[in-house]
Each structure stands twice: as structure tokens, then as C-alpha cells.
N, C-alpha and C positions, 0 to 999 in steps of 0.2 A: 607225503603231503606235497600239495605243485610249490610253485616259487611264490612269494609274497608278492602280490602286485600293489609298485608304489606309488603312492598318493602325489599328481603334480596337480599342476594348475588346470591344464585341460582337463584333468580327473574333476577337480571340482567346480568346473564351468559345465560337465557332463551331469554331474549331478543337481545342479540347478536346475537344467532344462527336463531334466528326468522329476523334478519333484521331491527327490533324496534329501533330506535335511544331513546337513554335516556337522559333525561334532566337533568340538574344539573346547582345549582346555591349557593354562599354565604350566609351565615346566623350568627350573633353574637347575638341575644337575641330571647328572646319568641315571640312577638310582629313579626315578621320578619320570624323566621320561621312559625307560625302558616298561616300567611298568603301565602307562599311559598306552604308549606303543602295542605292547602286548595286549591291552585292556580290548583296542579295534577304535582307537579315537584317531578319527581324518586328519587333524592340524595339529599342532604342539607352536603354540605364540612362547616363544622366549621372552618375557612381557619386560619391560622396565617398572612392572609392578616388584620387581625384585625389590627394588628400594625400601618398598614400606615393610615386605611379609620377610623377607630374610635380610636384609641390612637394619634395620629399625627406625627408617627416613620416615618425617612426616609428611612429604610427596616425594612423586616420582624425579623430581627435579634434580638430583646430586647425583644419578649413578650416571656413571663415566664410560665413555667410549669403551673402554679395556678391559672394565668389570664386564659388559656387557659381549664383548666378545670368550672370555673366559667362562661363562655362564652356559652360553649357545652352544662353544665348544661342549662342554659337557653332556648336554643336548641332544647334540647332532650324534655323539657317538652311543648314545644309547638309542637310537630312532632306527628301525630297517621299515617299516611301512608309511608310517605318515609324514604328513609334509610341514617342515620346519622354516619357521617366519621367525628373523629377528626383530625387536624392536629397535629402532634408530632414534637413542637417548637425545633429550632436550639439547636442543643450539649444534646438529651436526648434521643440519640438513637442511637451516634457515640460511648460513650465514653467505654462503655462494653454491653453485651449481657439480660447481667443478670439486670445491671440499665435500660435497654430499656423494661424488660418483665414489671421492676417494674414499670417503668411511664408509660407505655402503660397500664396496669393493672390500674392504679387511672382514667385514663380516661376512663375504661370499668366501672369501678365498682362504681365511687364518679359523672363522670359524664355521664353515661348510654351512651355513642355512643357507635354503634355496630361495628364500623371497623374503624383504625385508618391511617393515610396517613403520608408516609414519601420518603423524597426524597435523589435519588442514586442509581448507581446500582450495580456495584462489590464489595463495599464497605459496603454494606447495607446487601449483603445477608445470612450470617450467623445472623442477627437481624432477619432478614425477616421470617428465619426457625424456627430460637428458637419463634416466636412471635407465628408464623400460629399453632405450635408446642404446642403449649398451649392456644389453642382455639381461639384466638385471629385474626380477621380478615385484611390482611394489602393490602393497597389501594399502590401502587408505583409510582412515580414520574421520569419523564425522560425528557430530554431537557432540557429549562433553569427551573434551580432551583435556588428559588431566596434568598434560606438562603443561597446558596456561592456565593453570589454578590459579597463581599469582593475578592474574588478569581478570580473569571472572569473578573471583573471590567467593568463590561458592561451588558448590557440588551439585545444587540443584539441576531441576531437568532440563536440556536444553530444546530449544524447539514449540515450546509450547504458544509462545505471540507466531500468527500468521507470517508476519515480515519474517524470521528466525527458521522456520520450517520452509517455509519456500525456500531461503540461501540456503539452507542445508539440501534441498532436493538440486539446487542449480548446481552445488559445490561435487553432489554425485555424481552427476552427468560429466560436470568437466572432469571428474576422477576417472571416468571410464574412456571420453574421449581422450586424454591423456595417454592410456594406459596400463592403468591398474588394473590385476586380473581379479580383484575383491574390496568391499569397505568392509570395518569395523561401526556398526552405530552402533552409539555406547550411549542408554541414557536420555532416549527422548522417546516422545509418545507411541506407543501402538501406531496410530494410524499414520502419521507420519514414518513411524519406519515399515508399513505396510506399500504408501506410495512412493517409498522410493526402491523398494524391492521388487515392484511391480513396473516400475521404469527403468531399470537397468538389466541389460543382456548377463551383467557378471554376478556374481553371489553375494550376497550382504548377509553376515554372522552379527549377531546382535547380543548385546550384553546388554540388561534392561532397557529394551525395546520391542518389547510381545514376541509373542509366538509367530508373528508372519515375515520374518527373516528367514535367507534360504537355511541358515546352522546359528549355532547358539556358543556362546564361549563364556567361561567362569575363571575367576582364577582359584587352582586347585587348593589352596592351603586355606580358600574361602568354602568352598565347596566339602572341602572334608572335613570339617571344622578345626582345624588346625589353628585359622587365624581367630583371635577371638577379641581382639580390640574393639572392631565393630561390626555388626551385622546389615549390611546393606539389605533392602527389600527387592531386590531383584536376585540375590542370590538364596537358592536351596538348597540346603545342607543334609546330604546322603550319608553322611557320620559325624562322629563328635569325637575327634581322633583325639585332640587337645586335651577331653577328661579321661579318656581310655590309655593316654601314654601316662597321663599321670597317676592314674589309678597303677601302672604297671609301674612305674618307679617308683611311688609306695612299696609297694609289693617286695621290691628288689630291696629295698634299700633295710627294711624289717626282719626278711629273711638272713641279708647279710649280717646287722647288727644282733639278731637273735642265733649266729652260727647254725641256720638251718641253710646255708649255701656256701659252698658247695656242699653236697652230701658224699658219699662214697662212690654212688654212679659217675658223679661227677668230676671226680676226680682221677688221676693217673698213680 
């Protein structure tokens, strides 16, 4: 078999222009990504969705710089093809220029992702410049962003008033004049995530924002039904892993208490 060729950023600025829709999906440990990896999935977002699906946070708001480098570490060492984005947790990339190089910088260098994600957009892009500015690769976020939940107080969709779609298209532009080799629109109309995929030279991955994004992202323990709190409508669920492990430890736990485990095979 040849060499694995790895997924960067020119890889998926190539496929944009090419019309390739790129995949992308959730990952918090080795085990998880490796199997992602192996699956032939383009990006692995290290989400600060950790908070809700494996910490049991009611938003993304409390995971911490360090949790979040320890996560991506795990990540990055399960990853030989695709291409590994951290997320840049709530207040580590508002508060100056210069703290956002340095926590974007631990998560290049303690935990190996190649490009880091944060969300905003007039407000973010002097961070965005000083980032790209110093090698550093930055993924952007538009629509609903869910570390100012506190702010919005709602989940609803963003974009849908004229006034709110237009900022969100202006907010794209300046992401890309900034910098950014890609957005995240999370959560606002079809056609608005249509015109702004259609006005930007870089790739926009969309998580409930139609099919005309150049790639599509889910978070995985949504997608395989693991998470089962709640079911958002932009997410499709390819298994129902959540009643399948526990149909299996049923199973386990029956077997044990009825001494039909181990058997003789089984044992030394």
C-alpha cells in the first residue's frame, strides 16, 4: 500500500475548488479518533462539545484550557491522515491578543493539532491575524456560537432576520480576509449558508446549515447515537450505539450472575 497522504489545509482549500464535499466529525480520545481516522474522515474537530457528551456540562462554557489540551493530545496520537483542529475553550482568545497566541501556541506545541477553531467574527479578528500571523492555523465559527449561549439565551437559529444574515456574511468575509483557512456555520438557514459558501474562496463545513456547505461536521456521540439527552434536527443518527451497549451489558451482567461466564473456553 503507498503512504497515507495527510489531510492539511491546502488539501481542503483543493477540495473546495475541486467540488469534493469534506467530512468532518467529533473526537475526545485515541480510541475514537483512530477509528474516525481509519473510517477516511477529512477533519477530526477536538470540539469543546466535550463538555456536554463526556463531562456532563449543561454548555460548552466550563471546559478548561488543560482539559482541552489533554483531550486533543489523545487525538492527535490516534490521527495519521486527517487533519486535527482544536477547539479554543470560552475566554482564551477574548481576553488579549497576545494570551490567545499563548493558548493557541500549547495547543500547537503540548498538544500537536494543526489548526485551532474559535468562534466570532468582528470581534475575533485582530486574534485571527496575530494567530495566522504566527504560523498558526485558525478554523472560524459563525452562526450559533454556543459558548455565548449565556448571551443569546437560546439555541434557536441564527440568521434568519435579514439585518443578522447579512453580519453573518460580512463577519465571513472578514474571516477570510483575516486569515482563516475555513468557517464552522452552525445553525442558520440553507440559503444564507449557501451565500456565504458561494462568496468565500475557503471551505465552510456546516453543522445545520443545508447541504450547500463545502463538508458537513456532527458531533460523533450525536451521530451514533451514543448521546441521547437530546436529539437536535440537523443531526442523523447512523446507529443507536446507546441501546446496543446496553442491550450488551444486559447481556454481560445475566450471563455473569447466572455463572454462564466465563465458560471453560474461557478460562486458563
Amino acid at each position: 500500500m503507498g503512504k497515507t497522504r495527510k489531510i492539511t489545509t491546502e488539501a481542503l482549500r483543493r477540495m473546495k475548488a475541486d467540488g469534493r464535499k469534506i467530512t468532518a466529525l467529533t473526537a475526545y480520545d485515541h480510541l475514537f479518533a483512530s477509528l474516525l481516522d481509519d473510517a477516511g474522515i477529512d477533519l477530526i474537530l477536538v470540539g469543546d462539545s466535550v463538555a456536554t457528551v463526556v463531562q456532563g456540562e449543561d454548555t460548552t462554557v466550563p471546559v478548561t484550557l488543560d482539559q482541552m489540551i489533554y483531550h486533543a493530545g489523545l487525538v492527535s496520537r490516534g490521527v495519521r491522515r486527517a487533519f486535527v483542529v482544536g477547539d479554543m475553550p470560552f475566554l482564551t482568545y477574548r481576553v488579549s491578543t497576545e494570551e490567545a497566541l499563548h493558548n493557541a501556541g500549547r495547543l500547537m506545541q503540548t498538544a500537536r493539532v494543526e489548526a485551532v477553531k474559535i468562534e466570532g467574527g468582528q470581534p475575533v479578528l485582530d486574534c485571527v491575524r496575530r494567530l495566522t500571523d504566527a504560523g498558526i492555523p485558525v478554523m472560524g465559527h459563525l452562526g450559533l456560537t454556543p459558548q455565548s449561549i449565556h448571551k443569546f439565551g437560546t439555541y434557536r437559529v441564527r440568521g434568519e432576520e435579514s439585518s443578522e444574515a447579512e453580519q453573518i456574511l460580512e463577519d465571513a468575509r472578514c474571516l477570510e480576509q483575516a486569515g482563516a483557512f475555513g468557517v464552522v456555520l452552525e445553525k442558520i438557514p440553507t440559503a444564507v449558508a449557501a451565500s456565504v459558501t458561494r462568496e468565500l474562496t475557503i471551505p465552510t463545513i456546516g453543522i445545520g446549515a443545508g447541504p450547500e456547505c463545502d463538508g458537513q461536521i456532527l458531533v460523533s456521540y450525536d451521530m451514533l447515537g451514543l448521546f441521547t439527552r437530546f436529539h437536535p434536527r440537523f443531526v442523523r443518527r447512523y446507529r443507536e450505539l446507546a441501546a446496543e451497549i446496553r442491550g450488551a451489558v444486559e447481556s454481560y451482567c445475566a450471563d455473569v450472575r447466572d455463572g454462564d461466564f466465563p465458560n471453560a473456553d474461557e478460562s486458563y
